[in-house]
PADO-285815 format. One record per residue: residue number from 1; x, y, z of N, C-alpha, C in turn. Coordinates in Angstrom, 1 decimal. Layout:
<nodes>
NODE  seq  n.east  n.north    n.up  ca.east  ca.north   ca.up  c.east  c.north    c.up
NODE  NUM       X        Y       Z        X         Y       Z       X        Y       Z
...
</nodes>
This chain:
<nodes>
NODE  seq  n.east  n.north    n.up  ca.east  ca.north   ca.up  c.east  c.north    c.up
NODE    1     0.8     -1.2     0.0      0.0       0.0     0.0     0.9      1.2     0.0
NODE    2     0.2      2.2    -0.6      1.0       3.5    -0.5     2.0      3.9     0.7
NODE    3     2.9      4.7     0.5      3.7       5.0     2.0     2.8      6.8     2.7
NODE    4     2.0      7.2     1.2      1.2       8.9     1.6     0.6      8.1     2.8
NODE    5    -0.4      7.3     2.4     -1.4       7.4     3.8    -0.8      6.3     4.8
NODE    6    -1.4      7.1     5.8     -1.2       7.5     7.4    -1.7      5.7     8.0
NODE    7    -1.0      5.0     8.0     -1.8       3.2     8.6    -0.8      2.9     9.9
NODE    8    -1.7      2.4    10.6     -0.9       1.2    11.6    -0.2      0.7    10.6
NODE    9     0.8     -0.3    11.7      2.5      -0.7    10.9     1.3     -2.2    10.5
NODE   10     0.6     -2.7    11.7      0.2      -3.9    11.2    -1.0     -3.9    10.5
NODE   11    -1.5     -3.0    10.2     -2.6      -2.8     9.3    -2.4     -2.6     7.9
NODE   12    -0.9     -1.8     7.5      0.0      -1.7     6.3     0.3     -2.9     5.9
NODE   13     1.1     -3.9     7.3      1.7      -5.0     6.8     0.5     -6.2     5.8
NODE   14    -0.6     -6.2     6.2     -1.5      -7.1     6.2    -2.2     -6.6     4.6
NODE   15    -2.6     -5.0     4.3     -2.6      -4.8     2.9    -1.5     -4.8     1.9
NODE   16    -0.7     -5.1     1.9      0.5      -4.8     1.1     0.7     -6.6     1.0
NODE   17     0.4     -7.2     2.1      0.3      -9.1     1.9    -0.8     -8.9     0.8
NODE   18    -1.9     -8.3     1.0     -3.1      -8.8     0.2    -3.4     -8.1    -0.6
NODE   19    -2.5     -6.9    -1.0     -2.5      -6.8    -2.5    -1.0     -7.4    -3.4
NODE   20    -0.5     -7.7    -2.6      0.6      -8.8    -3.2    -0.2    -10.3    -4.0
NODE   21    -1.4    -10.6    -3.6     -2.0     -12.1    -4.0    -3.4    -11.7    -3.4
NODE   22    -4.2    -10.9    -4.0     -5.7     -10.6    -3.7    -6.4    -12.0    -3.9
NODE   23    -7.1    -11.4    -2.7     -8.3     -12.9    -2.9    -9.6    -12.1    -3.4
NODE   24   -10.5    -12.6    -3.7    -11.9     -12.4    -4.2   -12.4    -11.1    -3.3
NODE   25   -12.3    -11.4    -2.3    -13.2     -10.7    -0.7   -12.2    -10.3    -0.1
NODE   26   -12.3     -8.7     0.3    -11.8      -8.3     1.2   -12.8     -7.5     2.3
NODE   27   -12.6     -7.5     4.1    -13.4      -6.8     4.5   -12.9     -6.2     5.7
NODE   28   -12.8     -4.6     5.3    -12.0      -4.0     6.1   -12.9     -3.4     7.4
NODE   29   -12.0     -3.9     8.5    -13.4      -3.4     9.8   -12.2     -2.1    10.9
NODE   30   -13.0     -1.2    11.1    -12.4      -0.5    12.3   -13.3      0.2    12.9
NODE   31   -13.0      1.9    13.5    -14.1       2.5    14.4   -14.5      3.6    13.1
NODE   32   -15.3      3.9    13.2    -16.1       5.0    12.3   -15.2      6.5    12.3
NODE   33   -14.8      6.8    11.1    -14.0       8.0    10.8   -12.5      7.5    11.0
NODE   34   -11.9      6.3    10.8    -10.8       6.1    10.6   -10.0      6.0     9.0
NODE   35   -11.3      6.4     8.1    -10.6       6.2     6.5   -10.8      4.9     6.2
NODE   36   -11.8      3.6     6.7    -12.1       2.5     5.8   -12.2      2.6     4.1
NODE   37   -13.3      3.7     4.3    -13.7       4.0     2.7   -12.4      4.1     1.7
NODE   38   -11.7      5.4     2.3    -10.7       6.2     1.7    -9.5      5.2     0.9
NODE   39    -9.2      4.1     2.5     -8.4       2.7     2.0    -8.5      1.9     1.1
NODE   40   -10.0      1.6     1.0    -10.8       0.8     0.7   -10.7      1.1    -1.0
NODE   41   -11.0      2.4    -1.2    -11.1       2.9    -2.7    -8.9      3.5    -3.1
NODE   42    -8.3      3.4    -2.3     -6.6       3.5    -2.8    -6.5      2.3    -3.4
NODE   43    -7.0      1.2    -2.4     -6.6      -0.2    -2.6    -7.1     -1.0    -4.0
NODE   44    -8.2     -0.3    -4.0     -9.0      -0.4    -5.8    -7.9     -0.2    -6.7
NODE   45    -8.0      1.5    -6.7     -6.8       2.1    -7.5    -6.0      1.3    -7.7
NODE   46    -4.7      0.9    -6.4     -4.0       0.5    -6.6    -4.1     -1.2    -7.3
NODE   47    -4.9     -1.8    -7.1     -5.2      -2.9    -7.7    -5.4     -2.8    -9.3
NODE   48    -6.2     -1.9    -9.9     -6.3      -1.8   -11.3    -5.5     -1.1   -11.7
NODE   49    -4.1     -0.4   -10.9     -3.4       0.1   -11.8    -3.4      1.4   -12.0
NODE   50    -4.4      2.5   -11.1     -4.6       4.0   -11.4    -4.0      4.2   -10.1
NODE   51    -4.1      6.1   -10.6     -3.5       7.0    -9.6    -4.2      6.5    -8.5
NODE   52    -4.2      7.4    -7.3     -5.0       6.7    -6.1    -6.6      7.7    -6.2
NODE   53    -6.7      8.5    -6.9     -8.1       9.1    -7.2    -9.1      8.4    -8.5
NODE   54    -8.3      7.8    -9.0     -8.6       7.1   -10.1   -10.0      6.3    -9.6
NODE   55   -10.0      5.6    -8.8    -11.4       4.7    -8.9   -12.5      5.3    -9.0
NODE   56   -12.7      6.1    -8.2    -14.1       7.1    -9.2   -14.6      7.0   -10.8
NODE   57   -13.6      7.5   -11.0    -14.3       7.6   -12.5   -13.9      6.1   -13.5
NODE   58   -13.2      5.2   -13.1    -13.1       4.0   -14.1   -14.3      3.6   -14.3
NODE   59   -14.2      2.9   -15.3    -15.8       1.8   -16.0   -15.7      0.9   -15.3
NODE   60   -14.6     -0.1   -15.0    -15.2      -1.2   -13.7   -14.7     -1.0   -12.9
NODE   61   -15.1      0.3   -11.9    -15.0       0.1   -10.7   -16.5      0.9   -10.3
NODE   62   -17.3      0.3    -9.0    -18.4       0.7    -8.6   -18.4      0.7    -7.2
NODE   63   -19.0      1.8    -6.5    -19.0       1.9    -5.0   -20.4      2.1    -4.8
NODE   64   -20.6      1.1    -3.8    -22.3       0.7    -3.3   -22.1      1.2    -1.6
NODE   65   -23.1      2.4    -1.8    -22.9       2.9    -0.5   -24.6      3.1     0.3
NODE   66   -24.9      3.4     1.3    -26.4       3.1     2.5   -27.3      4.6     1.3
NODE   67   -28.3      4.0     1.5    -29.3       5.3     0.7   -29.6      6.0     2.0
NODE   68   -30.8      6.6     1.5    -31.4       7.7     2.1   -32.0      7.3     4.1
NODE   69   -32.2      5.9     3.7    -33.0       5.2     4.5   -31.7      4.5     6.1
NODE   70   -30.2      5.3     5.3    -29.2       4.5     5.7   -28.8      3.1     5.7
NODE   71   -29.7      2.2     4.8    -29.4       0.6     4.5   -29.3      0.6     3.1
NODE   72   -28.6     -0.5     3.2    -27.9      -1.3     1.7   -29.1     -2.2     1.3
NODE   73   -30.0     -2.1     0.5    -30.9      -3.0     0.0   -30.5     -3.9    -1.2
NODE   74   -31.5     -5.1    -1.2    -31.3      -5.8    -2.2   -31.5     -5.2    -3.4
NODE   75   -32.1     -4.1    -3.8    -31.9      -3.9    -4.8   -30.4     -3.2    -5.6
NODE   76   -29.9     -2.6    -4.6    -28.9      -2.3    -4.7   -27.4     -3.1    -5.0
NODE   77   -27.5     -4.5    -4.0    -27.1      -5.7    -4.4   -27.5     -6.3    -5.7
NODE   78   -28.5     -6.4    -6.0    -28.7      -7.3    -7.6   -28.4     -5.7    -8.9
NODE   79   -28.1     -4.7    -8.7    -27.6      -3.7    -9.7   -26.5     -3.9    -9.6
NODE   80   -25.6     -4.7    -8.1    -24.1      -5.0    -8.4   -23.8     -6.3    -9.0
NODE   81   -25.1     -7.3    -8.8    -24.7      -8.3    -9.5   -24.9     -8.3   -11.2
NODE   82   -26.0     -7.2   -11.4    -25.8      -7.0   -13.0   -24.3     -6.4   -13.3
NODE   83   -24.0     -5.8   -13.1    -22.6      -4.7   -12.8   -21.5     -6.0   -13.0
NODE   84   -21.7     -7.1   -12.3    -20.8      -7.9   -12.3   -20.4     -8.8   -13.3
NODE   85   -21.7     -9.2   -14.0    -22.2     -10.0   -15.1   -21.7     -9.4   -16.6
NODE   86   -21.4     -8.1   -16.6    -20.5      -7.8   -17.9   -19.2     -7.9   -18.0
NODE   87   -18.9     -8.2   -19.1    -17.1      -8.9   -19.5   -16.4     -7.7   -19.7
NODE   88   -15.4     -7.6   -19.1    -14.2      -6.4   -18.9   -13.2     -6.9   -20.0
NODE   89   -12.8     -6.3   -20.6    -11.5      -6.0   -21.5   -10.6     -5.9   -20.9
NODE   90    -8.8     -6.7   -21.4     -8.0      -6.5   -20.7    -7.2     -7.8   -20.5
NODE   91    -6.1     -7.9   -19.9     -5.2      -9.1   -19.9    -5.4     -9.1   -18.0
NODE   92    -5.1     -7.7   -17.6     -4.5      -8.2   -16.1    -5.5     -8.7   -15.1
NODE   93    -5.3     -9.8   -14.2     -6.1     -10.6   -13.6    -7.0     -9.7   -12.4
NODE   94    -7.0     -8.7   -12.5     -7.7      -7.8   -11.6    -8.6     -6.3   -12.6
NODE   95    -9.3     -6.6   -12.9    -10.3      -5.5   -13.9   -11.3     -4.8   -13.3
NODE   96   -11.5     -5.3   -12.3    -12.7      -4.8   -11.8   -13.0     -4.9   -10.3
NODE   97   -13.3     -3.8    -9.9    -13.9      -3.9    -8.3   -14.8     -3.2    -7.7
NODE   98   -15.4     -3.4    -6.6    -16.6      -2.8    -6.2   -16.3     -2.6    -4.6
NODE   99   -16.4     -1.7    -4.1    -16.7      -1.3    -2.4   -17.8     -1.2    -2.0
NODE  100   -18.0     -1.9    -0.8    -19.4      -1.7    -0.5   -19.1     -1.2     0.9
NODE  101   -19.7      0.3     0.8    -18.8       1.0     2.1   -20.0      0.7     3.2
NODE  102   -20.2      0.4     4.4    -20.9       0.3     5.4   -21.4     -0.8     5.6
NODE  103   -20.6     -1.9     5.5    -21.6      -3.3     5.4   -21.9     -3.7     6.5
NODE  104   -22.2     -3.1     7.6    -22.8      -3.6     8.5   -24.5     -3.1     8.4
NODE  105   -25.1     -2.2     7.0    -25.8      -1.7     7.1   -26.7     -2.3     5.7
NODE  106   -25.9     -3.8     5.8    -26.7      -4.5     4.5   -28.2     -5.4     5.3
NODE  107   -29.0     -4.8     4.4    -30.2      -5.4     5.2   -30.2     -7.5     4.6
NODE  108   -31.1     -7.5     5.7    -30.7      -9.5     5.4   -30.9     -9.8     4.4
NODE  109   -31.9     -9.3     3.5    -32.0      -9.9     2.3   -30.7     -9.8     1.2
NODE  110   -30.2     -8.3     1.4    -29.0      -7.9     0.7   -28.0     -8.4     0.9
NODE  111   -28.1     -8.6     2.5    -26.7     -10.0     2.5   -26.8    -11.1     1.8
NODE  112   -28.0    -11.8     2.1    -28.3     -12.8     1.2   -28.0    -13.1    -0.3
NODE  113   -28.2    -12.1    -0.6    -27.9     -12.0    -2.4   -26.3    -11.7    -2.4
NODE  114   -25.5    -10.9    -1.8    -24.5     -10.6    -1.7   -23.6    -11.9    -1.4
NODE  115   -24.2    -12.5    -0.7    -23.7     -14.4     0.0   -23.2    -15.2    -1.9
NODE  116   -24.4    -14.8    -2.5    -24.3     -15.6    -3.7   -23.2    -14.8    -4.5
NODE  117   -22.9    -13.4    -4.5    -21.6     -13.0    -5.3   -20.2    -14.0    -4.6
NODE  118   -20.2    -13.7    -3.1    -18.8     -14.1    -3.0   -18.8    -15.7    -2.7
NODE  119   -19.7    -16.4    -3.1    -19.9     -17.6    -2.9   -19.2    -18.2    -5.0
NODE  120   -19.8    -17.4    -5.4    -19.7     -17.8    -7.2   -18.8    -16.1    -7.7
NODE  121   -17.4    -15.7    -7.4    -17.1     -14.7    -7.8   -16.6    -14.5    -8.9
NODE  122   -16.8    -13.4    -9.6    -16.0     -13.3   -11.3   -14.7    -13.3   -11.2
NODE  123   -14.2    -14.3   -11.8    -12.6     -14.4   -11.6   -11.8    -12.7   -11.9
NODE  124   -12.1    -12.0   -12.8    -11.3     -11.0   -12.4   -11.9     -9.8   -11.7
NODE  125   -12.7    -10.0   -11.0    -13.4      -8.8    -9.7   -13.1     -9.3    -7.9
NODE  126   -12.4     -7.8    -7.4    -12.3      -7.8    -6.4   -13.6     -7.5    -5.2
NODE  127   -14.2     -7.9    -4.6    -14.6      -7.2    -3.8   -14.4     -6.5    -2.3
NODE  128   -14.1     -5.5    -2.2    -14.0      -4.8    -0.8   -15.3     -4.2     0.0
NODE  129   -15.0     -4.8     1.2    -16.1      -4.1     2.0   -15.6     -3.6     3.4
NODE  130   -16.2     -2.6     3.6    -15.8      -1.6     4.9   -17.3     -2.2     5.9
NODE  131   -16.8     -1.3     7.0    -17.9      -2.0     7.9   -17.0     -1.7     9.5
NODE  132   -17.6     -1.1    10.3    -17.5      -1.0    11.4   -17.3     -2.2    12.7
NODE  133   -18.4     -3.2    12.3    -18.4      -4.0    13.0   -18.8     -5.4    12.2
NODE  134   -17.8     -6.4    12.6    -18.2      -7.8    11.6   -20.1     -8.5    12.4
NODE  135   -20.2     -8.2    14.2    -21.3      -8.6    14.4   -22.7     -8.6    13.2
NODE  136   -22.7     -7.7    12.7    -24.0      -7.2    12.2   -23.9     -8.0    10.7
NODE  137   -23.0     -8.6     9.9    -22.8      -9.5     9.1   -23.3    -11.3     9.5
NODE  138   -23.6    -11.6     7.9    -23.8     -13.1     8.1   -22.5    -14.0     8.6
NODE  139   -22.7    -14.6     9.5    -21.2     -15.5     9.5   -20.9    -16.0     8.1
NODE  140   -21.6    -16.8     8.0    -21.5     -17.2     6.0   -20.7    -15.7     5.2
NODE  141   -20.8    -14.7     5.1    -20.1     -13.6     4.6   -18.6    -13.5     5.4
NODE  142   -19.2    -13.9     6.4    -17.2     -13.6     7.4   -16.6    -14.9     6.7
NODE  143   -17.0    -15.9     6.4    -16.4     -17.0     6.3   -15.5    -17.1     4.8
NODE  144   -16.1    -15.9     3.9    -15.5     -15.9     2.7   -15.1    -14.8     2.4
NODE  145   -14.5    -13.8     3.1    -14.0     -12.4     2.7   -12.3    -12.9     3.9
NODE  146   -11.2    -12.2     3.1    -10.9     -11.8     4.1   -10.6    -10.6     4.6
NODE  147   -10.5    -11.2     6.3    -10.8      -9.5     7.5    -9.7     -8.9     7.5
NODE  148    -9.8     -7.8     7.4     -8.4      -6.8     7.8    -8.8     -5.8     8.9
NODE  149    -8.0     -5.4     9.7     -8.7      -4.7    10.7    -8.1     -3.4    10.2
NODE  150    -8.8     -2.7    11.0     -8.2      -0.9    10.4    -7.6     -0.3    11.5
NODE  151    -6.7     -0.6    12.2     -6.3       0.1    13.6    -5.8      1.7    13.8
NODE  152    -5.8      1.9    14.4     -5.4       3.6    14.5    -4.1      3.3    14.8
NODE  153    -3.3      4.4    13.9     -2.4       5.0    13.1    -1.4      4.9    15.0
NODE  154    -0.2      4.7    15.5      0.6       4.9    16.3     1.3      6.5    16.5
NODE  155     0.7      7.0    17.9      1.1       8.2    17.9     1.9      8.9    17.2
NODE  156     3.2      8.2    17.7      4.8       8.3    17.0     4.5      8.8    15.8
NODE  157     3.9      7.6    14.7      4.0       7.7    13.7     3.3      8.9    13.3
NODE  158     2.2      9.0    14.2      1.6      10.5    13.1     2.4     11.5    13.9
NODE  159     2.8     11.5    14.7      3.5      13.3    14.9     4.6     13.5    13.4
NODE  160     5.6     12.0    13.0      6.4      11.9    12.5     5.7     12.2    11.0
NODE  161     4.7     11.6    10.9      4.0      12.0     9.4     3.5     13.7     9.2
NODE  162     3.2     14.1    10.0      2.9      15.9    10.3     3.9     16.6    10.4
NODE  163     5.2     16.1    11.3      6.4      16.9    11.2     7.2     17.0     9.4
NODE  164     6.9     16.0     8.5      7.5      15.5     7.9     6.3     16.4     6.7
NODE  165     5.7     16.9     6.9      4.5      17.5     5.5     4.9     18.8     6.0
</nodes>
């Protein structure tokens, strides 16, 4: 992972393992306002290959985030499974990814559908999910993503990152 942003040493260690050999599922958990998202969408970038602002605007990359109502619905879920079902152009084994920022705020049905992506996943899509807390998920979804925690950054380190800007 980038050296710009600000990570615990073992939080760094553990993305830089798993963007060395991505697995299908990734699901990043910490406390709320720690930068899940922000990581979440570098780690995209960095996986397809763009600047670290880049995921926004690519064609296969999609971020699925709580509506109005603050939950993830299944409809929302089956517009990522359409999303998923088109063929990407390209040689490199990573083309496409999707974040799904708040997943502790997928309603059950949405997990449910969402169970069937990372149960049958498109060989070259990653998916990442943020989420505050793994309770509020299906164990069946914990069982196929893997967890990375998001720990807060070591004092040290940030005076040393502030002194150093």
């Amino acid at each position: 992972m980038s050296d710009t942003l600000l990570m615990h040493a073992h939080t760094k260690a553990l993305l830089d393992q798993f963007s060395s050999q991505p697995s299908h599922a990734l699901l990043l958990t910490g406390s709320t306002g720690i930068g899940k998202t922000h990581l979440a969408q570098s780690l995209a970038a960095q996986l397809l290959g763009l600047e670290a602002e880049g995921f926004a605007n690519h064609p296969y990359a999609r971020l699925i985030a709580p509506d109005e109502k603050n939950t993830i619905s299944i409809d929302s879920i089956r517009s990522l499974q359409r999303f998923l079902q088109l063929k990407t152009i390209g040689e490199k084994p990573i083309r496409r990814i999707a974040v799904i920022e708040h997943g502790d705020r997928l309603r059950a049905e949405a997990q449910n559908a969402l169970l069937k992506l990372l149960e049958e996943p498109p060989e070259d899509t990653v998916l990442i999910i943020t989420t505050t807390t793994t309770q509020a998920l299906l164990p069946t979804i914990l069982s196929r993503v893997q967890v990375i925690p998001v720990n807060t950054p070591d004092i040290a380190a940030v005076k040393v990152h502030f002194l150093q800007t």
